[in-house]
N, C-alpha and C positions, 0 to 999 in steps of 0.2 A: 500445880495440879496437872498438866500437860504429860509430866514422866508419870506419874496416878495412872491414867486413863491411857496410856499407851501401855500399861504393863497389864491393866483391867481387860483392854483388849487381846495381848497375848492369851492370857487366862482364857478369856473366853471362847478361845477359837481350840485351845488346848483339851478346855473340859467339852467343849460341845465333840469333837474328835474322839473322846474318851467314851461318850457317850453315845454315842452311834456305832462305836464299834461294840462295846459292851452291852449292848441292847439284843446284840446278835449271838453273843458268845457267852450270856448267863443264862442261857434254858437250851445250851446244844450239849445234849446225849451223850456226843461221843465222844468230851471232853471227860466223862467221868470216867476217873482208873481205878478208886480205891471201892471196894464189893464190898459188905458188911455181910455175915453170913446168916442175919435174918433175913436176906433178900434173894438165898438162895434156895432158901425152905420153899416148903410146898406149902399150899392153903390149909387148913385145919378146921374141916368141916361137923362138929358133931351132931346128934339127934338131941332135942329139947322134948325134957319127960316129960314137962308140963307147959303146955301148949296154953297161952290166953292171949285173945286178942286182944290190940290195943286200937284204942278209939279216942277219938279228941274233934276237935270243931277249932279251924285254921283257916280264914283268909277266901272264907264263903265256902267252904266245904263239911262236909261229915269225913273225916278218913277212918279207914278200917283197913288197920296193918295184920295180916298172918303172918305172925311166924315160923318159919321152917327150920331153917338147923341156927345154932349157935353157929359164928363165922370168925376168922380169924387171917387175916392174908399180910404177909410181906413181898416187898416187890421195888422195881424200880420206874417210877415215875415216866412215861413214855408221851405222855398226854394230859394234857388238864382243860376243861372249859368250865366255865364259870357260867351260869345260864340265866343267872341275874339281870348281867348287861347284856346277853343278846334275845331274851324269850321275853316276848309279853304276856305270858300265860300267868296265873293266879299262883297257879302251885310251885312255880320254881322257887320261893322262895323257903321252901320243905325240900326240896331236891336241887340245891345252889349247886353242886358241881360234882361234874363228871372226871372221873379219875382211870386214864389207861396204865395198866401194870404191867410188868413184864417179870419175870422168877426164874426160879431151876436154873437149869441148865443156860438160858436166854442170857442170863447176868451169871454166871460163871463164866462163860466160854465169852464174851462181849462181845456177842452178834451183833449187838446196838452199835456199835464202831462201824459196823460193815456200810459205806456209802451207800450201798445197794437198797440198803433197809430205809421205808421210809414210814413212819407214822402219821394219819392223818383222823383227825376229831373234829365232827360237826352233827347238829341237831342227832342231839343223843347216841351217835354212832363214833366206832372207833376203830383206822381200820388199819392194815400194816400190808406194804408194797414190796417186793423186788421182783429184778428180772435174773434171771440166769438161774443160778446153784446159789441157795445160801441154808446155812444150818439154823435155819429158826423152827422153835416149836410152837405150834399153835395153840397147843395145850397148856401153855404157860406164859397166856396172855390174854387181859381179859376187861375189858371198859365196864368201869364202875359206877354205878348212882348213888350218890351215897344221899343220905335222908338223913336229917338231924334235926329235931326240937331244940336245941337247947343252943341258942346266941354264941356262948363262949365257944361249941363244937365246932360250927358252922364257922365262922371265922375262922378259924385253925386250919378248917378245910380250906378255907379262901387262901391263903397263904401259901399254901402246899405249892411247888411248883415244878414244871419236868426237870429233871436230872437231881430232884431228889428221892432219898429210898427211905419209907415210910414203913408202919403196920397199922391195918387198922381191925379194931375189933368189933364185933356188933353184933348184930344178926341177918340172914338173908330173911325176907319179907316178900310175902304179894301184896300189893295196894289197889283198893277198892275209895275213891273221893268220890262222893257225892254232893254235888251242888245243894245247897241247902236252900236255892230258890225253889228246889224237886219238894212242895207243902209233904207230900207223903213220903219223899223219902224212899222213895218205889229201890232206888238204882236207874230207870232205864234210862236214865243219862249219866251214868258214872262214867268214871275213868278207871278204868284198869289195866294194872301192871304184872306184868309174871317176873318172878326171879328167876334165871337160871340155879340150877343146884348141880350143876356137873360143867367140868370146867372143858370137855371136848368139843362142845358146840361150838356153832359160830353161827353168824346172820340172825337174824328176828328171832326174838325171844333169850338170845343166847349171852346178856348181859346181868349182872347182878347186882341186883338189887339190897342195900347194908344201910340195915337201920344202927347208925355209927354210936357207940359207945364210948369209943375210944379212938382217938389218933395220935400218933406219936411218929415225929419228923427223925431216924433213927440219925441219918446223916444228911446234909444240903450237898448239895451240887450247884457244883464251881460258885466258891463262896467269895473268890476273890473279885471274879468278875461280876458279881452281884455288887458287892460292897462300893467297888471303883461306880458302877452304875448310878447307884443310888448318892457318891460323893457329888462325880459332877452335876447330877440333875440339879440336888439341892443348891451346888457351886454355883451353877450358871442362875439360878433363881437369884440367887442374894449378888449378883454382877448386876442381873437386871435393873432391881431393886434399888443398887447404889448407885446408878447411872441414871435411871429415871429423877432420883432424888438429887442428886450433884445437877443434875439439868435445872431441875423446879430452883434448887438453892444458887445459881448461875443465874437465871433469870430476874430473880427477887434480886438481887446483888446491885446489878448493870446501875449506873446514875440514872436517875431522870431529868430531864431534860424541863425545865418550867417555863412556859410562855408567860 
């Protein structure tokens, strides 16, 4: 068992290597080469004839969604935060995750490649850096809230990860949650959110708000180093595993010794 546990060691020093490196190299941007040409479409904003709001009671709240236009966006992945595990707020579990996109011209020309460019996502902001000269446009970039009822959505959402290029469909919304501790239901302690509805803004207010209907993962980014990722993680668990056990089974083995 000696040549066992000397090769179990190679292994594990191989996948744990594999794993550290690929930890870094399966959500960097500027590995992706291949565009899909829904990503370089524009958003597809239109007017809703028939206007109703929607209402429901979620997780100690009244929410009341307006809808503003039908939404429709493709894009490539630039940012993601999941706000599950970092917010202790009531309601993240109606707004799980935050999605920065990038389109046009951004993902044609692969600005994202440019070292210079750097994307950066925290408590609901989403924000994109460089110094010098570089050809990004602002107008086709844009941190997303995406809002889902429905379990199966929200998962899917969970999944999504940067460097890959998505669409999602929905609607843009303003959100009004009321604490349902409020007996009357006043509002004067609500929560409210604005949609943007125009994609030139930027700073407060200038995020959209997508009550999600649909997500669809059009292409992943870098699938190889995800996969290698996710090999050795599992790899090195079941090294673990049979080493802890070859130890407990070593142990129980040994003679004993009877006075």
């Amino acid at each position: 068992m000696g040549r066992v546990q000397k090769i179990n060691g190679y292994l594990f020093i191989i996948l744990f290597l594999v794993l550290v490196i690929t930890f870094f190299t399966r959500n960097n941007i500027r590995n992706v080469d291949e565009i899909t040409n829904e990503a370089t479409d524009q958003p597809v904003q239109k007017a809703i004839s028939d206007i109703e709001e929607i209402e429901f009671k979620k997780d100690g709240y009244l929410w009341q969604l307006t809808p503003l236009y039908d939404y429709e966006i493709s894009g490539l992945v630039v940012g993601r935060m999941n706000y599950q595990i970092f917010s202790i707020n009531r309601y993240t579990s109606l707004l799980p995750v935050d999605l920065g996109l990038i389109w046009g011209s951004n993902v044609a020309n692969k600005v994202y490649q440019d070292k210079q460019i750097k994307f950066k996502q925290d408590s609901r902001w989403c924000w994109v850096r460089w110094n010098g000269d570089a050809a990004f446009n602002l107008s086709e970039f844009s941190n997303n809230h995406l809002l889902t009822r429905d379990k199966d959505l929200s998962n899917e959402a969970k999944k999504v990860n940067r460097g890959d290029q998505i669409t999602i469909r929905g609607k843009l919304v303003d959100i009004k949650a009321i604490p349902l501790e409020d007996n009357d239901l006043s509002g004067q302690n609500a929560i409210t959110w604005k949609s943007s509805t125009i994609r030139e803004d930027s700073g407060a207010g200038a995020c959209e708000i997508i009550y999600v209907e649909d997500i669809e993962v059009i292409k992943k980014g870098n699938p190889l180093s995800r996969s290698l990722f996710w090999f050795s993680f599992y790899g090195l668990i079941l090294i673990i595993i049979w080493s802890i056990s070859y130890f407990l089974y070593s142990i129980n083995r040994r003679p004993k010794t009877i006075f």
